[in-house]
N, CA, C and O atoms as a GROMACS GRO file, in nm:
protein
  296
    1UNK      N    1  -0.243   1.648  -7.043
    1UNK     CA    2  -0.269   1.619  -7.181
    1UNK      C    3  -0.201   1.488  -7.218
    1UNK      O    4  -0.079   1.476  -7.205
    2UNK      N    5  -0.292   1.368  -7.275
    2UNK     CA    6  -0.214   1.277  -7.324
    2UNK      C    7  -0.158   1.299  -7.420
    2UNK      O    8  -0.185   1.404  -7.480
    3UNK      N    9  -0.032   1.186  -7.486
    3UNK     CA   10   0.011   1.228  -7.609
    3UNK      C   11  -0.139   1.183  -7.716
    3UNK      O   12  -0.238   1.112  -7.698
    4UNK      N   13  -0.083   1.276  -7.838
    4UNK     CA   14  -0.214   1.280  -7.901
    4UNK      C   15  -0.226   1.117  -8.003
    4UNK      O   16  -0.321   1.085  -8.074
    5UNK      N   17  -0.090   1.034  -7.978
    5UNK     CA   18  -0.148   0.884  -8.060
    5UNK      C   19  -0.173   0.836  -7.992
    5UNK      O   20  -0.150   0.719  -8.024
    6UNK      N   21  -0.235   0.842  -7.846
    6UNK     CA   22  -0.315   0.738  -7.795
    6UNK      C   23  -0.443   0.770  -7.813
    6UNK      O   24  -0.513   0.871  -7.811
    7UNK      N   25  -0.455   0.646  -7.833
    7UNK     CA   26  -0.630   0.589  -7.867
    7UNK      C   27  -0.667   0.479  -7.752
    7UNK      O   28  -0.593   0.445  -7.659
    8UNK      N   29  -0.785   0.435  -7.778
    8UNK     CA   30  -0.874   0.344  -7.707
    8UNK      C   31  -0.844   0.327  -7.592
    8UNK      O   32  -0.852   0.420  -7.512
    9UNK      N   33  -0.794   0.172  -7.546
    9UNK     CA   34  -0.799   0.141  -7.429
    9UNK      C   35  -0.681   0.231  -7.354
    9UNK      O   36  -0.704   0.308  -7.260
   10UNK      N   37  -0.552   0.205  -7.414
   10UNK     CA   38  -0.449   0.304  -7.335
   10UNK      C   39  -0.471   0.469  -7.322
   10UNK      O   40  -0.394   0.538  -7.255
   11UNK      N   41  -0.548   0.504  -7.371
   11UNK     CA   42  -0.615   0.644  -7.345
   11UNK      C   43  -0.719   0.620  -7.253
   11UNK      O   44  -0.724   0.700  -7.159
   12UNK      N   45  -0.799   0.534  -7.257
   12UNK     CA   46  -0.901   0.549  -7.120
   12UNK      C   47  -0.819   0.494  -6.985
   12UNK      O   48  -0.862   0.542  -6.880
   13UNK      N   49  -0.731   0.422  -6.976
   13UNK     CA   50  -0.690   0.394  -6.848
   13UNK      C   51  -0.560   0.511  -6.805
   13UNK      O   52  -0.514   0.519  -6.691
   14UNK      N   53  -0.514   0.598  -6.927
   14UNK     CA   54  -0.454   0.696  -6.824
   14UNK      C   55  -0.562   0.768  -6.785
   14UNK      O   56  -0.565   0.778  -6.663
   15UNK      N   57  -0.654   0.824  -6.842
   15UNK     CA   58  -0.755   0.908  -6.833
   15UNK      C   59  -0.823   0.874  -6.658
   15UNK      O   60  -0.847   0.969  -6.584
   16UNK      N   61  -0.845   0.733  -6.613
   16UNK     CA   62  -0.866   0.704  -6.515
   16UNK      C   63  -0.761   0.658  -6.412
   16UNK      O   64  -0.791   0.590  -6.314
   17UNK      N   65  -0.618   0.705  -6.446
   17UNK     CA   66  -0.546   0.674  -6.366
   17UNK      C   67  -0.500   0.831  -6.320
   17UNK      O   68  -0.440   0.846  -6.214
   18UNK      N   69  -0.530   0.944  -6.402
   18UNK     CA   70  -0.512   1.103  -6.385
   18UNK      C   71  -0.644   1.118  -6.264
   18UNK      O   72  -0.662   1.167  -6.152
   19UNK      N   73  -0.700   1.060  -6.342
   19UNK     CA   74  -0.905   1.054  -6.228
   19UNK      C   75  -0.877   1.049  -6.071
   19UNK      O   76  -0.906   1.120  -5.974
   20UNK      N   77  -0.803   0.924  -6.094
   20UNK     CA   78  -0.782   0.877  -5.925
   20UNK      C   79  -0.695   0.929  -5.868
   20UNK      O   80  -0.703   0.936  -5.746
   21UNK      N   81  -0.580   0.985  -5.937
   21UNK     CA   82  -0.437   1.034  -5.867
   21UNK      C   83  -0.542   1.202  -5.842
   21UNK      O   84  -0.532   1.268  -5.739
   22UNK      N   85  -0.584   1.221  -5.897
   22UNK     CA   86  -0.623   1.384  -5.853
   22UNK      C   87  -0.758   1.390  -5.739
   22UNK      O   88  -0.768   1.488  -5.665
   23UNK      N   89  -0.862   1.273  -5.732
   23UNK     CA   90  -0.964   1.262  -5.660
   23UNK      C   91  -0.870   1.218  -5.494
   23UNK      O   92  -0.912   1.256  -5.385
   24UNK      N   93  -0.724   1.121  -5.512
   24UNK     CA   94  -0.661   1.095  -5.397
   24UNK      C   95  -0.614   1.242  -5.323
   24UNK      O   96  -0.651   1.285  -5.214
   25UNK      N   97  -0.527   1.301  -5.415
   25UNK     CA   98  -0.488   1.405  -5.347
   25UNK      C   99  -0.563   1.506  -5.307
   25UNK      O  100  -0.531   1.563  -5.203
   26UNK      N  101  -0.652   1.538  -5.363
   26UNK     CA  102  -0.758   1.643  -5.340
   26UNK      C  103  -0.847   1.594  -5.178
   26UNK      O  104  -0.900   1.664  -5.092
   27UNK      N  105  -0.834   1.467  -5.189
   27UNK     CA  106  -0.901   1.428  -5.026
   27UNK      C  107  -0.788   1.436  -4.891
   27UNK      O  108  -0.822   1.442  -4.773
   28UNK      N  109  -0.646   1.433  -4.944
   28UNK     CA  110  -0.538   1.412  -4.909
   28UNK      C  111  -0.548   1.567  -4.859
   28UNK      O  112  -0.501   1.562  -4.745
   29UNK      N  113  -0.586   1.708  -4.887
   29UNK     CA  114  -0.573   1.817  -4.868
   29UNK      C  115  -0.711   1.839  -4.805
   29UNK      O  116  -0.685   1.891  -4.696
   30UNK      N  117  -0.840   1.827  -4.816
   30UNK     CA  118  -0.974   1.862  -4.785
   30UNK      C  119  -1.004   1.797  -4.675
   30UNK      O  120  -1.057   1.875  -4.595
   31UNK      N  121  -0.989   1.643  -4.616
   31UNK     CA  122  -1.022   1.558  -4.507
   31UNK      C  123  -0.956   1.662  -4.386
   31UNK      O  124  -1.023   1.723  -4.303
   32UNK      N  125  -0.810   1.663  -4.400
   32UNK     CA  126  -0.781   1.772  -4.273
   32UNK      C  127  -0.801   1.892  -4.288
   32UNK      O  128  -0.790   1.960  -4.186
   33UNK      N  129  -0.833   1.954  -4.401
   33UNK     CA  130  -0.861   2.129  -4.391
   33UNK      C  131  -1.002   2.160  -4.344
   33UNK      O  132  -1.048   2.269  -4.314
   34UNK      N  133  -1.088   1.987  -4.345
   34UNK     CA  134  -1.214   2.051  -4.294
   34UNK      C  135  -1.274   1.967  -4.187
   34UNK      O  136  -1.392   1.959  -4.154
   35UNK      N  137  -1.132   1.884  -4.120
   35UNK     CA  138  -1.135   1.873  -3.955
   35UNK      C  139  -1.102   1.921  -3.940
   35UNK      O  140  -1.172   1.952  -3.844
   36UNK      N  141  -0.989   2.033  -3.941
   36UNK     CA  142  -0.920   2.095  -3.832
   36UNK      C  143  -1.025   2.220  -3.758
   36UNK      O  144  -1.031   2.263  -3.643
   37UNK      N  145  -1.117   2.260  -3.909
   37UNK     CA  146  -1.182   2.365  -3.860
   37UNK      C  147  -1.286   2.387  -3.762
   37UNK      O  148  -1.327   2.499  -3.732
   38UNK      N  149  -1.348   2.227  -3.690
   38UNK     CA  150  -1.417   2.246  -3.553
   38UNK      C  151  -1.297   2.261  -3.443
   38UNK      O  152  -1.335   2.288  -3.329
   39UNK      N  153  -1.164   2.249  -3.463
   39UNK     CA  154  -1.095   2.269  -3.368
   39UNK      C  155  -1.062   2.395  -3.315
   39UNK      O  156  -1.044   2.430  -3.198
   40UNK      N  157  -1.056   2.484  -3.467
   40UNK     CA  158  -1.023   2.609  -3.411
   40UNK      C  159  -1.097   2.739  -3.333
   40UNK      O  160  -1.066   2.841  -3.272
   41UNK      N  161  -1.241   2.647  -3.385
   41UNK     CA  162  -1.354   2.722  -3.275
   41UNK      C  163  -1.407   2.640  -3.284
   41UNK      O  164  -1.414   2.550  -3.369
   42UNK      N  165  -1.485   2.675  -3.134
   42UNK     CA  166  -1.614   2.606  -3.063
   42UNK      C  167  -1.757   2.699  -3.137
   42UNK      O  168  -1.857   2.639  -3.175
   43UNK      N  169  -1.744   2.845  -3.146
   43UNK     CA  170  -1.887   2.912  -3.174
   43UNK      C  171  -1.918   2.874  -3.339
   43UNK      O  172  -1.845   2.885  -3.437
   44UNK      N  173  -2.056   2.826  -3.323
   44UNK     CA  174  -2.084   2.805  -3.399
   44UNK      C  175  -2.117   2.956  -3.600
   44UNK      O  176  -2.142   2.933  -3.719
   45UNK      N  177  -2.097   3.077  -3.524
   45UNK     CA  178  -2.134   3.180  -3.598
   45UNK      C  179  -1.924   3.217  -3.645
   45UNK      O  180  -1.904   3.280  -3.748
   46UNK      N  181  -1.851   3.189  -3.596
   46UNK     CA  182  -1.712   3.184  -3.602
   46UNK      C  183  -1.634   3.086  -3.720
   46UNK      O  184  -1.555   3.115  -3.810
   47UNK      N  185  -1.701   2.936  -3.669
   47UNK     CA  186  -1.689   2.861  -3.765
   47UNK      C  187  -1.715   2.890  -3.896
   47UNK      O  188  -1.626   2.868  -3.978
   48UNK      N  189  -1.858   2.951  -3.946
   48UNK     CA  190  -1.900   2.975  -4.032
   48UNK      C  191  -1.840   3.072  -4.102
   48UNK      O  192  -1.799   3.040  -4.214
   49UNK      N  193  -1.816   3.228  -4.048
   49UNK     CA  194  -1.673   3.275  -4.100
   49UNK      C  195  -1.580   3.232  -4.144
   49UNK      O  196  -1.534   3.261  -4.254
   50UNK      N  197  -1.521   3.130  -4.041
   50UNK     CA  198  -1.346   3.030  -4.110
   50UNK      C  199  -1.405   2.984  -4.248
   50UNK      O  200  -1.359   3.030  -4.352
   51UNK      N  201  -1.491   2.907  -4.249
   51UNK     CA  202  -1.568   2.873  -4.386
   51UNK      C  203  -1.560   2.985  -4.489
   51UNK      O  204  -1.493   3.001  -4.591
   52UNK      N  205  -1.618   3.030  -4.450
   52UNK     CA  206  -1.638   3.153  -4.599
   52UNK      C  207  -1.516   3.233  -4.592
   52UNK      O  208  -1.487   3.325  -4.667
   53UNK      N  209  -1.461   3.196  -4.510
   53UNK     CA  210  -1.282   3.262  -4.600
   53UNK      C  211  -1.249   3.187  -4.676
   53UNK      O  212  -1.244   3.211  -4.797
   54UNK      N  213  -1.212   3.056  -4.613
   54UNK     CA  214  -1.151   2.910  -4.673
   54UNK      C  215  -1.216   2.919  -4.827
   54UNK      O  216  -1.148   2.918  -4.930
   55UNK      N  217  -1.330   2.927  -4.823
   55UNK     CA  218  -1.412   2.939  -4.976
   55UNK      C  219  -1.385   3.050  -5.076
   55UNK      O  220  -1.385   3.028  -5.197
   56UNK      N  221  -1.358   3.185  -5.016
   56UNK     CA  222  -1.316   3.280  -5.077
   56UNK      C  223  -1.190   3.284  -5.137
   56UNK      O  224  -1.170   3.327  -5.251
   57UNK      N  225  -1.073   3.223  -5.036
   57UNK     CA  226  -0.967   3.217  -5.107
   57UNK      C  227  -0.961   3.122  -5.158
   57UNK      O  228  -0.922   3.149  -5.272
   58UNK      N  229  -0.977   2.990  -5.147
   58UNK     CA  230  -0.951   2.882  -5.239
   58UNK      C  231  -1.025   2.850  -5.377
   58UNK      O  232  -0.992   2.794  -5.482
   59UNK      N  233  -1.145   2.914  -5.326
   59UNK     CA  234  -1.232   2.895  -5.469
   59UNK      C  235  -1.218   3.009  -5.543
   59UNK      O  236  -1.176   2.987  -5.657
   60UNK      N  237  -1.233   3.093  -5.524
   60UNK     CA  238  -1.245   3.238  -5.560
   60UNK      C  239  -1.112   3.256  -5.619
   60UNK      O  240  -1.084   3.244  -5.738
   61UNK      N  241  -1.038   3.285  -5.528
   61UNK     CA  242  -0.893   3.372  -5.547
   61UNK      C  243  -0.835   3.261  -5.614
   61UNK      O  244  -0.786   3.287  -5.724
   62UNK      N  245  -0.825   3.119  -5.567
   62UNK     CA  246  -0.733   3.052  -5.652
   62UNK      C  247  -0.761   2.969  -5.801
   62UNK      O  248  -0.689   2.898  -5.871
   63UNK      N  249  -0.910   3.017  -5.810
   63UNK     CA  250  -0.928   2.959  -5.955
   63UNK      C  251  -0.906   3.099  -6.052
   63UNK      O  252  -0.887   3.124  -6.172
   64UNK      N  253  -0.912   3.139  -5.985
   64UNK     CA  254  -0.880   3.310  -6.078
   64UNK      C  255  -0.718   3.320  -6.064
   64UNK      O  256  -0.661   3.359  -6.166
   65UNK      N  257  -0.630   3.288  -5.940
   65UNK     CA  258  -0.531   3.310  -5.960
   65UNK      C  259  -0.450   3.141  -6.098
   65UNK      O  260  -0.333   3.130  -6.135
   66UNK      N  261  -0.560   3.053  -6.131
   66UNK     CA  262  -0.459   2.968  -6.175
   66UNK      C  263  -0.518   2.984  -6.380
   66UNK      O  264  -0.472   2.926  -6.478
   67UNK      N  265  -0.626   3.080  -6.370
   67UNK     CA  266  -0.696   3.094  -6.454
   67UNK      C  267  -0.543   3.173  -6.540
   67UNK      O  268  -0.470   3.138  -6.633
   68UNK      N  269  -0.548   3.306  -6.440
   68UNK     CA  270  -0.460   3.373  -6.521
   68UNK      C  271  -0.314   3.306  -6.520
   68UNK      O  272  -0.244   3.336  -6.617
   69UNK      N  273  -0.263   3.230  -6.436
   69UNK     CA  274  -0.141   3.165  -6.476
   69UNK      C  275  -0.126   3.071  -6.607
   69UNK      O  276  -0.026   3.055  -6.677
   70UNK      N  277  -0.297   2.994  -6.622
   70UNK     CA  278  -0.284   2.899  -6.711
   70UNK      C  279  -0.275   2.949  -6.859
   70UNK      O  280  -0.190   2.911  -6.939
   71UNK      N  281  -0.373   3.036  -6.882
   71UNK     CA  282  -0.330   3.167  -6.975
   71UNK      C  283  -0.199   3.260  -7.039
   71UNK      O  284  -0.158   3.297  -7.149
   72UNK      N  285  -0.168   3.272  -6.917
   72UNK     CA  286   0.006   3.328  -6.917
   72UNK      C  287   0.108   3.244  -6.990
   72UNK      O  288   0.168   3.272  -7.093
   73UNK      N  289   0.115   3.102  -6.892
   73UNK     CA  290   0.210   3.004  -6.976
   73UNK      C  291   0.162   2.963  -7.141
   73UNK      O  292   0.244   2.935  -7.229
   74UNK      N  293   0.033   2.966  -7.157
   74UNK     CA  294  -0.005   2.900  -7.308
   74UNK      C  295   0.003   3.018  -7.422
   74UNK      O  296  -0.022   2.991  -7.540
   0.00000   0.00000   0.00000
């Protein structure tokens, strides 16, 4: 949340400086979580499993687990 007296230009360039710091790290975590996973198998029906965990818990479980945290604190 910016503070609420910024306006115009100094509100759009944090706005795009939050943009890039979160699009960096988010590749910073995803580039190796989704090489590593031809490493850990070769079968192609295996892989696809590792996948749909990876998806279950990260999407699933952790937008629900940050849903109710974000809730909790506010």
């Amino acid at each position: 949340m910016p503070p609420l007296q910024w306006r115009g230009t100094t509100l759009f360039f944090y706005l795009l400086a939050t943009l890039i710091a979160a699009r960096l790290l988010e590749s910073v975590v995803e580039i190796p979580m989704n090489s590593l996973l031809p490493e850990l198998s070769r079968d192609y029906d295996e892989r696809t499993k590792l996948s749909s965990w990876r998806y279950v818990f990260l999407a699933v479980v952790g937008r629900a687990l940050s849903t109710v945290l974000a809730t909790a604190c506010s």
